[in-house]
C-alpha positions as CSV (number, residue, x, y, z in Angstrom):
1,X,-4.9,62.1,9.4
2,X,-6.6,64.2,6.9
3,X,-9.1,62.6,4.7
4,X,-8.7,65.3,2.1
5,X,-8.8,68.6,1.3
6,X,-12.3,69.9,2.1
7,X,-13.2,72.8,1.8
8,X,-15.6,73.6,-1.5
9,X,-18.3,76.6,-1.7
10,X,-17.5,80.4,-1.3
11,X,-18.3,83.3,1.0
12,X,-18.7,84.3,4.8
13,X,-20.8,82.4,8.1
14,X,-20.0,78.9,7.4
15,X,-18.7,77.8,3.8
16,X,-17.8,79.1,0.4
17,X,-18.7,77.9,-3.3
18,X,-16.5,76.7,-5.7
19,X,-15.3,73.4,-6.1
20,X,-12.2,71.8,-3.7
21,X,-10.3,74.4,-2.5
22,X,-7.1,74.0,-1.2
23,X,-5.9,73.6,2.2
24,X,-3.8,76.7,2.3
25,X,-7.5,78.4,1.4
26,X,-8.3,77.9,5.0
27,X,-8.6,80.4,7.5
28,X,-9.8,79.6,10.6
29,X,-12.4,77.0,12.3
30,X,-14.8,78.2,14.5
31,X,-16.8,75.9,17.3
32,X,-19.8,77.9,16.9
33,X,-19.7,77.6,13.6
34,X,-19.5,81.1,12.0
35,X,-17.4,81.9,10.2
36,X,-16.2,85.0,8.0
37,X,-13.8,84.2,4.9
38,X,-13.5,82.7,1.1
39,X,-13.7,79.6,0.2
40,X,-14.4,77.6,3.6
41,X,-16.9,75.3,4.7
42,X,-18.1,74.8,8.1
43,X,-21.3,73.4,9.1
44,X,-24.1,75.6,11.7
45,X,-26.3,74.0,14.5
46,X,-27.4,77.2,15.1
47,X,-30.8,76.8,17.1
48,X,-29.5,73.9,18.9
49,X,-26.4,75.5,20.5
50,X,-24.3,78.2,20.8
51,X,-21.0,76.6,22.3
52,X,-17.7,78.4,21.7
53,X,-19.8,81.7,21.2
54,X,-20.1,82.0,25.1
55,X,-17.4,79.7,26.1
56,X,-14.1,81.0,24.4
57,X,-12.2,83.8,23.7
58,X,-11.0,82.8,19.8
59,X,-7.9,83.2,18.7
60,X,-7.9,83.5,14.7
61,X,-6.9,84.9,11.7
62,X,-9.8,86.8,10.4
63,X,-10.0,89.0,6.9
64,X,-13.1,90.8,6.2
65,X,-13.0,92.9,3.5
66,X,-14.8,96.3,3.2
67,X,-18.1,95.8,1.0
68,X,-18.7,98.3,-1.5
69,X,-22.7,98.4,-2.7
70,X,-23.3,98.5,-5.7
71,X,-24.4,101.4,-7.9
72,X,-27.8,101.9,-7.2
73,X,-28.7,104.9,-8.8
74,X,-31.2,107.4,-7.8
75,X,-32.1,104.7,-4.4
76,X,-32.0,106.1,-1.2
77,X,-29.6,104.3,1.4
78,X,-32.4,102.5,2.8
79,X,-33.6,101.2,-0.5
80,X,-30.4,100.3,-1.7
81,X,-29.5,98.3,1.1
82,X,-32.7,96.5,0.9
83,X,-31.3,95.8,-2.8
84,X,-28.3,94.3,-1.5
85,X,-29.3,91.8,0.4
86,X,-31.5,90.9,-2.1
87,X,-29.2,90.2,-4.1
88,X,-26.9,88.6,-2.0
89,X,-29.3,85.6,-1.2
90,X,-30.6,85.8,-4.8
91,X,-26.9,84.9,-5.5
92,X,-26.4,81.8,-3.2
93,X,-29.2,80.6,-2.0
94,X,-30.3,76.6,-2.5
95,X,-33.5,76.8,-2.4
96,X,-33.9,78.3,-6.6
97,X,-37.8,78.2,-6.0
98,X,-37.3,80.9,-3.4
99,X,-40.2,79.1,-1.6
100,X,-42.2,79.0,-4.8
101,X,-42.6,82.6,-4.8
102,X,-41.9,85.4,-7.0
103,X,-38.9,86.5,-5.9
104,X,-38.1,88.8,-8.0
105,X,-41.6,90.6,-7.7
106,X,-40.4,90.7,-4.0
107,X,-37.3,92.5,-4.3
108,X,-39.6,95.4,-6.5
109,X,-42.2,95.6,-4.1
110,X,-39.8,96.3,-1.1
111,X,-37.5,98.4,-3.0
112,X,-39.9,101.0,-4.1
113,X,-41.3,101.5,-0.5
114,X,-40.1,104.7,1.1
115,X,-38.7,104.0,4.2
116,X,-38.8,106.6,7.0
117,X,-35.4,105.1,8.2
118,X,-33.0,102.5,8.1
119,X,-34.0,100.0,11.2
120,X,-37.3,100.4,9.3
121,X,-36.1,99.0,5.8
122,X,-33.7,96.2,7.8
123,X,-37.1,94.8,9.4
124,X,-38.1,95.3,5.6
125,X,-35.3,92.4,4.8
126,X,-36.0,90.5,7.8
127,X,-39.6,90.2,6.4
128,X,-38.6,89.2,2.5
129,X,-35.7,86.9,3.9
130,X,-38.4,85.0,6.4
131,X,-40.4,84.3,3.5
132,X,-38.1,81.7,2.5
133,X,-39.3,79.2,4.9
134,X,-35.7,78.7,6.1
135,X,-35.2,79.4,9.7
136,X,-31.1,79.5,8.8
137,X,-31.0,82.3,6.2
138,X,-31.9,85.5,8.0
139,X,-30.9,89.2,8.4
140,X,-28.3,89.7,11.3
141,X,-28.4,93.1,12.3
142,X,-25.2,95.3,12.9
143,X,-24.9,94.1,16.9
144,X,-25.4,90.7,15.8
145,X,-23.1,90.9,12.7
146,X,-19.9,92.8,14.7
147,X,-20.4,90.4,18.1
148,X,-19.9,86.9,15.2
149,X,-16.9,89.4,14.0
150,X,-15.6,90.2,17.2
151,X,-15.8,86.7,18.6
152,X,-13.7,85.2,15.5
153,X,-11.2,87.8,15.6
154,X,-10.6,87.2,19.5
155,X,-11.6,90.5,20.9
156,X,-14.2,88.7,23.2
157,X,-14.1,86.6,25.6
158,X,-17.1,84.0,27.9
159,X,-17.8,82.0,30.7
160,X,-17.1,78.5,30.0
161,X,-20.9,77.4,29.5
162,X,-22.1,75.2,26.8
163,X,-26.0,76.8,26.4
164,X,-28.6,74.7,24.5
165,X,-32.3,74.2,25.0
166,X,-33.8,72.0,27.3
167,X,-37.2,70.0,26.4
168,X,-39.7,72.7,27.5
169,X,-37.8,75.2,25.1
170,X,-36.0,77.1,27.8
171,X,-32.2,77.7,27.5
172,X,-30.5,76.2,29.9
173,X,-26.3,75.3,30.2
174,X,-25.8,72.4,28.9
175,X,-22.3,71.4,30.1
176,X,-19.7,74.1,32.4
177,X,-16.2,73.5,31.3
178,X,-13.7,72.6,33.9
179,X,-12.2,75.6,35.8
180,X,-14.1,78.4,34.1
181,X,-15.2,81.5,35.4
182,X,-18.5,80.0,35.5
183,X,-17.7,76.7,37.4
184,X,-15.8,79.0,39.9
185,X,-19.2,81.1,40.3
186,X,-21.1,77.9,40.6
187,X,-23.0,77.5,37.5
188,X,-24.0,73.7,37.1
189,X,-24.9,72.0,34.0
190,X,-29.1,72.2,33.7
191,X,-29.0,75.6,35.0
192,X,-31.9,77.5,33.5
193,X,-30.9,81.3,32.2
194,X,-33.3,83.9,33.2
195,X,-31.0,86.5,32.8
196,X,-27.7,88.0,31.7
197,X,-26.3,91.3,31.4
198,X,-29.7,93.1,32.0
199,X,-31.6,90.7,29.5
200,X,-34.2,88.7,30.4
201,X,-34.8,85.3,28.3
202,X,-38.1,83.3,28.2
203,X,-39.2,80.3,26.0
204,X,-38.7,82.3,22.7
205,X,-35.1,82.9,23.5
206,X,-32.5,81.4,21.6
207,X,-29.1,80.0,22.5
208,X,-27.8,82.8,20.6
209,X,-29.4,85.6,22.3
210,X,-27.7,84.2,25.5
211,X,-24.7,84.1,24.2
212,X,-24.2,87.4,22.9
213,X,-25.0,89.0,26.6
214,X,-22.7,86.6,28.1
215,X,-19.3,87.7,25.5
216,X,-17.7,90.7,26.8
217,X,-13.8,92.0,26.6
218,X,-11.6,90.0,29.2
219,X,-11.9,90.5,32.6
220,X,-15.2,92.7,32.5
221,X,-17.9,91.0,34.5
222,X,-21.6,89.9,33.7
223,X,-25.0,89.0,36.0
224,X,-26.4,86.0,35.8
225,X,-29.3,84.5,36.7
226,X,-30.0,81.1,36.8
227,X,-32.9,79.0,38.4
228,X,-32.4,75.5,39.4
229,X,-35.0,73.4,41.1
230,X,-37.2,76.3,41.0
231,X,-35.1,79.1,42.6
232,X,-33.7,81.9,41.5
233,X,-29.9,82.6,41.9
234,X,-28.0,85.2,41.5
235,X,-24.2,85.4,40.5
236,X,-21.3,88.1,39.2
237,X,-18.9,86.1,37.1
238,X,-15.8,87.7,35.4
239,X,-14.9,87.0,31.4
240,X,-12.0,85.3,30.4
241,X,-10.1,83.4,27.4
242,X,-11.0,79.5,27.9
243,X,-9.3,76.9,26.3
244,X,-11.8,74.4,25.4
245,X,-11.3,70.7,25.9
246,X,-13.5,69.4,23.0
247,X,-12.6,65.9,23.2
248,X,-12.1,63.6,26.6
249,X,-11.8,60.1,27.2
250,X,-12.4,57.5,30.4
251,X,-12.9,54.3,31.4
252,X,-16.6,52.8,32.1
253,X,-17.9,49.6,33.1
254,X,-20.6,48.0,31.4
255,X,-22.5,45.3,32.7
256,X,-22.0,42.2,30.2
257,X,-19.7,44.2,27.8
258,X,-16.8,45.1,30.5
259,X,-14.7,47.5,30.2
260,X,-15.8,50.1,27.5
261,X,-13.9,53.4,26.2
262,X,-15.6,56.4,26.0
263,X,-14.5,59.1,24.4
264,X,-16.9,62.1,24.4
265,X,-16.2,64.9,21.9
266,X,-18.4,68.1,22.3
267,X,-17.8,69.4,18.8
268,X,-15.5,68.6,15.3
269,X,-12.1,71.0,14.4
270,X,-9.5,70.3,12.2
271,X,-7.7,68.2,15.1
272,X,-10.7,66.0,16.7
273,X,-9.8,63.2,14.2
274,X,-5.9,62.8,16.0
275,X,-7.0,63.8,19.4
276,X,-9.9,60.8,19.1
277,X,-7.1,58.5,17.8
278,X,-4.6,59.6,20.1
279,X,-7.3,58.9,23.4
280,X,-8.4,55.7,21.8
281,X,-4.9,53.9,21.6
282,X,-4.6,55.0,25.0
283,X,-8.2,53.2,26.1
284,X,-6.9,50.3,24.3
285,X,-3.4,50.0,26.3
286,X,-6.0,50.4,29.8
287,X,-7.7,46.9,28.6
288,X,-11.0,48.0,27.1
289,X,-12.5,46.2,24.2
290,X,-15.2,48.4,23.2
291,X,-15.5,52.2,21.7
292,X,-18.6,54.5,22.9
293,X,-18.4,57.9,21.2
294,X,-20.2,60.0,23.2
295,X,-21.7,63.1,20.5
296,X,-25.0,64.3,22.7
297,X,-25.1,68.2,22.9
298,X,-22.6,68.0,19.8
299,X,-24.0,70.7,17.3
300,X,-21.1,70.1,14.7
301,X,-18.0,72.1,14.4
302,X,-15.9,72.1,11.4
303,X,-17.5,69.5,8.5
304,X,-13.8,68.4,7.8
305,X,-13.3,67.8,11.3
306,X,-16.1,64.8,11.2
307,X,-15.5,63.7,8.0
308,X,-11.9,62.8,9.3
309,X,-12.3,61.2,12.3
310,X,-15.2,59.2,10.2
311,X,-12.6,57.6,8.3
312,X,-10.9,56.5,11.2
313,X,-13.4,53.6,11.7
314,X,-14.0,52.8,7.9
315,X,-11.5,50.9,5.6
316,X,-10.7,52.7,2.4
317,X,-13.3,54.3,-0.7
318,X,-16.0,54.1,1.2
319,X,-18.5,57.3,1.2
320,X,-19.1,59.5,3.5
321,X,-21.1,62.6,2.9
322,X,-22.4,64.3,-0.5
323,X,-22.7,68.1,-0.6
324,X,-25.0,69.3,-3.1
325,X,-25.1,72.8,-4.0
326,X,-27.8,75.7,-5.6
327,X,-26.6,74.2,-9.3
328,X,-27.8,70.4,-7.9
329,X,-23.2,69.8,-8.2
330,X,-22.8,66.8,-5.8
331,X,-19.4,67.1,-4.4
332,X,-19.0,63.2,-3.2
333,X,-16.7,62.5,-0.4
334,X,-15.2,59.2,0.5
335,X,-12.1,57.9,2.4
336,X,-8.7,57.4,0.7
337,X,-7.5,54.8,2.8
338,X,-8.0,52.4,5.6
339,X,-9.1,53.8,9.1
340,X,-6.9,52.8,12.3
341,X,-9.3,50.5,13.5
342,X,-12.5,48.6,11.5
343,X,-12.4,45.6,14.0
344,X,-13.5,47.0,17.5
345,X,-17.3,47.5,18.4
346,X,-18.5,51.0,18.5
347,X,-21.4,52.7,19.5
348,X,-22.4,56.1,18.9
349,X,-24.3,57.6,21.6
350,X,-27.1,60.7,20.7
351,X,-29.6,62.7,21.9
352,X,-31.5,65.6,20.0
353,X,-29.1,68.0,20.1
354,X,-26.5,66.2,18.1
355,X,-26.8,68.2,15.1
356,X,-24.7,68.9,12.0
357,X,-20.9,67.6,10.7
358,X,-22.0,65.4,14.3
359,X,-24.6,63.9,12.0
360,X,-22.7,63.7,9.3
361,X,-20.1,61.6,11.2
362,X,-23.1,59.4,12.7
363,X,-24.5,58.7,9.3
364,X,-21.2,57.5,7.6
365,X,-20.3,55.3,10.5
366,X,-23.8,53.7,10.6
367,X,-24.6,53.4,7.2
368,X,-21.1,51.8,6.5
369,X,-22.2,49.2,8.7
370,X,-19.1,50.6,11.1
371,X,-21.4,51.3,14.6
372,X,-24.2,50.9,16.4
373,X,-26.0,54.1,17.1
374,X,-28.3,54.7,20.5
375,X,-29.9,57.0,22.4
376,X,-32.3,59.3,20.7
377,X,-33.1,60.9,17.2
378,X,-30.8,63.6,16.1
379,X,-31.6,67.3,15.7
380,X,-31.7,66.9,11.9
381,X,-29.6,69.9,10.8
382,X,-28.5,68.8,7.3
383,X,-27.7,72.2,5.6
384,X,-25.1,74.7,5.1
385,X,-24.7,78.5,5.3
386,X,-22.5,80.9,4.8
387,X,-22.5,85.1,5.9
388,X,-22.2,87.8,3.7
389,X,-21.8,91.5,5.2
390,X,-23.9,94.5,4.3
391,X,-22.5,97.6,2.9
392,X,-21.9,100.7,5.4
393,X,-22.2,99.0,8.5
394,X,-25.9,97.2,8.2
395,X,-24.9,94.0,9.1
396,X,-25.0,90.8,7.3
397,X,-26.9,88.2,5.4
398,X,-26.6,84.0,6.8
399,X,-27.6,82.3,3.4
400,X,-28.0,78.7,3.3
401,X,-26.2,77.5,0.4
402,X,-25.9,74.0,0.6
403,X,-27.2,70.6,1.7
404,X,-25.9,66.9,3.3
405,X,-26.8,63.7,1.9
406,X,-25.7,60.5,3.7
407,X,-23.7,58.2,1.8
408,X,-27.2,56.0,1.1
409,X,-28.3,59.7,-0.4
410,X,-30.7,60.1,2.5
411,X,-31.3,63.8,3.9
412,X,-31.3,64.2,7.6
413,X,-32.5,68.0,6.8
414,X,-35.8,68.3,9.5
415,X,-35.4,64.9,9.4
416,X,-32.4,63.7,12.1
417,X,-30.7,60.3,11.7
418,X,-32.6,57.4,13.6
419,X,-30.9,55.6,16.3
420,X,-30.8,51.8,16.0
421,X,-31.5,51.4,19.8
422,X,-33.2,53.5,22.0
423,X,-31.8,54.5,25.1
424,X,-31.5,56.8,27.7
425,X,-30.0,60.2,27.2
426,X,-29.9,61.7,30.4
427,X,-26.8,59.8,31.8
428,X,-24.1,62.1,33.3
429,X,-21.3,62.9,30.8
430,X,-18.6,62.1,33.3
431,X,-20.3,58.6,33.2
432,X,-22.2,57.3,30.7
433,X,-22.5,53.3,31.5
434,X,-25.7,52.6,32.6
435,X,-27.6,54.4,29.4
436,X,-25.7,51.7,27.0
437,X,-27.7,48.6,26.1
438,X,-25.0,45.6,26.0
439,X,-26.7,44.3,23.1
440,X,-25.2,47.2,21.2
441,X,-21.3,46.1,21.3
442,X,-21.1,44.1,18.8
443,X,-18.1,43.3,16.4
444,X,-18.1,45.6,12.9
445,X,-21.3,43.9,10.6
446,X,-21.5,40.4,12.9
């Protein structure tokens, strides 16, 4: 059940401008949440985790275009590509203070230095982009650029690890999907990466710098090494295509609420909204009377994707999410009709990694009066981007173009949406029973 048709803003990593584009406008979705056409909006929890990056190889329909820069003049290729991607955030970006600076006084001052070569004017833009303030937009550099390319197009394939960061800032693998290469090696989920492919991480590593070592073609192999409970271990695992079970479902008991669905969906596509219906009409017809919707670890997905299954728990014209743009244009989304099911109590259960169109689902179900949310407070990634490719091969520009409000108009951005219980978040995913609180089933606004 589609709520409507999305998709709004226009360009390349994760959304497009304009106004409610159609359907057919869509390309492809993308769990990690980069994406690379017109007129599409996805949503990014980039620093939190990168999950289909390392654990798939995508299948999609991908066009990028060749960019053509534009006339420069008498620049030299270093200068004009500084130029460009000026421009290209200049175009786009939200934020129309530019971090109350003079922007324009920027671009002049950078484009008038003589570069001695090209990796010298790109750490040029990495320098006038990071004085935004905006940890999202940033210069991706040709590597970085073709690997988000590659891995939309299909060419690349993982190990079937879900990578975030732990508490003390190391990354660490979050979840191992069932049957992967690295389940088979014996990866286990709180693994901490020390190395891949020759790369060794530390507490300034990213998500994203894991992943990118541990993408390769299919059936090449990559060393790992992990430490768990302090030691070090070593393992060769072999890349291949992994389908990805984003959404599963069992049965837990809960003392004083019985039995209790759970229905755990690691990130939002265009089909989590059936697939969540689908495994909750078949919790019901196993006897439970209560929803959990586990979304810890969840760093978004497709917007669309939790938009829609948010209106599977609210009745009709009731708001959702606002999307407000460089130009302040508030693109208000609400349901169009009546969910599947406003009567059973559901709780949402979070940690800080829940980040994104996961908040944005969160938000309308809470606000709306629909759930009860536990566990801890969100990541608080309330903003949009999208990625623009340099001319001649020098990579690409992530621009954050947009921002979420909740339907109260609240912004989660830095910010994260408050649970209304605490509660543990460590519980295993397989079971997830004794981190509810009871006191949190309760019927719809009772």
């Amino acid at each position: 059940m589609r709520l409507f048709t999305w998709f709004s803003f226009f360009a390349a990593q994760i959304l497009g401008f304009p106004i409610s584009q159609p359907k057919s406008r869509i390309r492809f979705s993308l769990a990690s949440n980069e994406m690379f056409s017109k007129n599409t909006m996805l949503d990014e929890a980039d620093d939190v985790l990168r999950k289909a990056v390392s654990v798939f190889c995508l299948s999609a329909a991908i066009s990028v275009s060749p960019v053509v820069a534009a006339d420069y003049g008498s620049m030299s290729q270093e200068q004009q590509m500084v130029a460009e991607a000026w421009r290209l955030v200049d175009s786009s970006f939200i934020d129309r203070t530019f971090n109350n600076q003079d922007w324009f006084k920027l671009r002049q001052d950078n484009v008038k230095r003589k570069f001695k070569s090209m990796e010298e004017a790109r750490g040029s833009v990495t320098d006038m982009i990071g004085s935004l303030g905006d940890k999202y937009t940033r210069y991706l550099s040709p590597s970085k650029y073709q690997s988000l390319v590659d891995s939309a197009t299909g060419n690349l394939c993982g190990v079937g690890v879900e990578i975030s960061t732990n508490k003390e800032g190391k990354v660490v693998a979050s979840d191992v999907e069932p049957n992967s290469p690295a389940e088979k090696a014996g990866i286990q989920a709180k693994d901490i990466f020390i190395e891949a492919d020759g790369n060794m991480y530390d507490i300034t590593s990213t998500p994203d710098d894991v992943a990118l070592n541990l993408r390769g073609a299919e059936g090449s192999k990559v060393g790992i090494v992990m430490e768990r409970e302090g030691k070090k271990i070593d393992f060769i695992v072999t890349r291949e295509p992994i389908k990805i079970t984003s959404v599963r479902s069992y049965v837990a008991s809960v003392n004083g609420a019985g039995k209790v669905g759970v229905v755990r969906i690691k990130s939002f596509s265009g089909t989590t909204a059936e697939t969540v219906k689908g495994e909750i009409e078949s919790l019901k017809k196993r006897g439970v009377k209560s929803i959990a919707l586990d979304l810890r670890g969840n760093p978004g997905g497709l917007l669309p994707g939790g938009v829609d299954t948010a209106s599977l728990f609210l009745d009709s014209n009731k708001p959702v999410v606002f999307v407000v743009n460089k130009n302040g244009v508030v693109d208000a989304q609400s349901t169009y009709q009546t969910g599947f099911d406003l009567a059973t109590p559901l709780v949402i259960y979070v940690d800080s990694n829940t980040a994104s169109a996961a908040e944005v689902f969160t938000a309308a179900v809470q606000e709306n009066g629909r759930a009860t949310v536990v566990g801890e407070q969100t990541f608080g990634k309330g903003i949009v981007q999208t990625i623009k490719p340099l001319s001649n091969n020098n990579g690409g520009i992530a621009v954050t173009v947009a921002r979420y409000e909740t339907p109260q108009h609240h912004s989660i951005n830095k910010v994260g949406i408050a649970v209304d219980m605490k509660a543990p978040i460590d519980c295993p995913k397989s079971d997830v029973s004794s981190c509810l609180p009871v006191s949190a089933f309760k019927i719809p606004n009772a």
